[in-house]
C-alpha positions in Angstrom: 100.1 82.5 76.1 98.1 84.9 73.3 98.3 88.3 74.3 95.0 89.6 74.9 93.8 85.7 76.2 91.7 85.9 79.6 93.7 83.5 82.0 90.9 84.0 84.7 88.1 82.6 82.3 85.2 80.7 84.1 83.8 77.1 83.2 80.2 76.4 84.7 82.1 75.0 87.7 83.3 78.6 88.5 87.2 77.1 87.9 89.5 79.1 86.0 92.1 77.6 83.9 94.9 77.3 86.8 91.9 75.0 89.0 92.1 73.0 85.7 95.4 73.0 84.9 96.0 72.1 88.5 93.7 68.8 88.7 95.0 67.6 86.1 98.7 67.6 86.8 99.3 70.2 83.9 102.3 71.4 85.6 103.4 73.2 82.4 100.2 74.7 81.6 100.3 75.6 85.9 103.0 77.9 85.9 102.9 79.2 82.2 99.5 80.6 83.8 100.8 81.5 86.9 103.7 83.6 84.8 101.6 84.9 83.0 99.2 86.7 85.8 96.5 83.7 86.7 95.5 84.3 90.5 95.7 80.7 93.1 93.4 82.7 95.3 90.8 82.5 93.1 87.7 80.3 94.3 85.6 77.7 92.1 82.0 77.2 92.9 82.7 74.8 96.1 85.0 77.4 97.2 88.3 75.6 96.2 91.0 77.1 95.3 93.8 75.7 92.5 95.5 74.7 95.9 92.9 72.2 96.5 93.2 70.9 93.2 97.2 70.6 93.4 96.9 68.9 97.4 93.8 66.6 96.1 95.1 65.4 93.3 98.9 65.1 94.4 100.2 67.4 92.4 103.8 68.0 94.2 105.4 69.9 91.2 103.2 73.2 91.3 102.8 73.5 95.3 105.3 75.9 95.7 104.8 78.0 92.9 101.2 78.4 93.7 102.4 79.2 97.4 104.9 81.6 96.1 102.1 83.3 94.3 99.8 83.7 96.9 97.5 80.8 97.4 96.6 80.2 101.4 97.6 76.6 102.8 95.1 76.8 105.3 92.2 78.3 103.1 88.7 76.5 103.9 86.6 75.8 101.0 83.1 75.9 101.6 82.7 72.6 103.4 85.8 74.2 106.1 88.3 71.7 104.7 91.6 73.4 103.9 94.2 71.9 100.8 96.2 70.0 103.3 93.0 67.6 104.4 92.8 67.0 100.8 95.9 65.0 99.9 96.3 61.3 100.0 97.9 60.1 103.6 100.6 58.1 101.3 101.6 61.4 100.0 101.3 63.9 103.5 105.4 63.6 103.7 105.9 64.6 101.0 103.4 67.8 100.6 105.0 68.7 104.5 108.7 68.7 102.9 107.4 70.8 100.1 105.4 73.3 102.4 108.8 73.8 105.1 111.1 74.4 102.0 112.7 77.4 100.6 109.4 78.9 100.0 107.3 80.0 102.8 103.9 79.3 103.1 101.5 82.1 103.8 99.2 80.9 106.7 95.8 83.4 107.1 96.0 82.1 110.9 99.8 83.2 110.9 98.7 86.8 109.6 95.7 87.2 111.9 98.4 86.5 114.5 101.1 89.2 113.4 98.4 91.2 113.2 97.2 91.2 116.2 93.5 90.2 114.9 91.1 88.5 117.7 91.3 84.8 117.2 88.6 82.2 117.6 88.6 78.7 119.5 89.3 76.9 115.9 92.0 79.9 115.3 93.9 79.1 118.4 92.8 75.5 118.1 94.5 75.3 114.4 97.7 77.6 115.8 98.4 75.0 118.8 99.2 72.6 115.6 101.5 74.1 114.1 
């Protein structure tokens, strides 16, 4: 990337670069971003994150990059639908082998539960699953 180039840069969809990059199965652009600083947390107007992106549009290669860089597998958007709802059942293997590999995901509900943070019914609900 240019030095000096703003990888967080917003289209009038809110969606940085990475969101882009992600939904379109840029995998090179992805992680050159990712390298190079861009943030998977970061939310686009509906509240997705490049996560959804990746899960949506079955983007296997960048999932555990995006994981290993922070991005939350069971972050809602705004409609309460986290990245896993998002991908195709043909393809739900697949994103499960990815998610139990070498790099571990970062669960929100996981944190809240090491920290010893009051859960909610969905909470406890959502932890039962796992």
């Amino acid at each position: 990337m240019k030095s000096g180039s703003e990888i967080s840069i917003r289209n009038m969809n809110n969606q940085t670069p990475l969101h882009v990059a992600c939904g379109n199965r840029q995998t090179k652009i992805a992680k050159t971003l990712l390298k190079s600083g861009a943030d998977p947390t970061l939310k686009d107007q509906n509240g997705n994150t490049a996560l959804h992106f990746a899960c949506q549009y079955n983007h296997t290669h960048i999932l555990q990059n995006l994981i290993a860089k922070g991005a939350k597998i069971d972050e809602p958007n705004n409609d309460h639908i986290i990245p896993m709802q998002l991908v195709h059942p043909r393809y739900q293997a697949t994103f499960k082998t990815y998610l139990v590999s070498d790099t571990k995901p970062k669960s929100n509900l996981q944190e809240k539960k090491k920290e010893g943070r009051k859960l909610g019914v969905k909470d406890i609900f959502a932890l039962s699953k796992e």
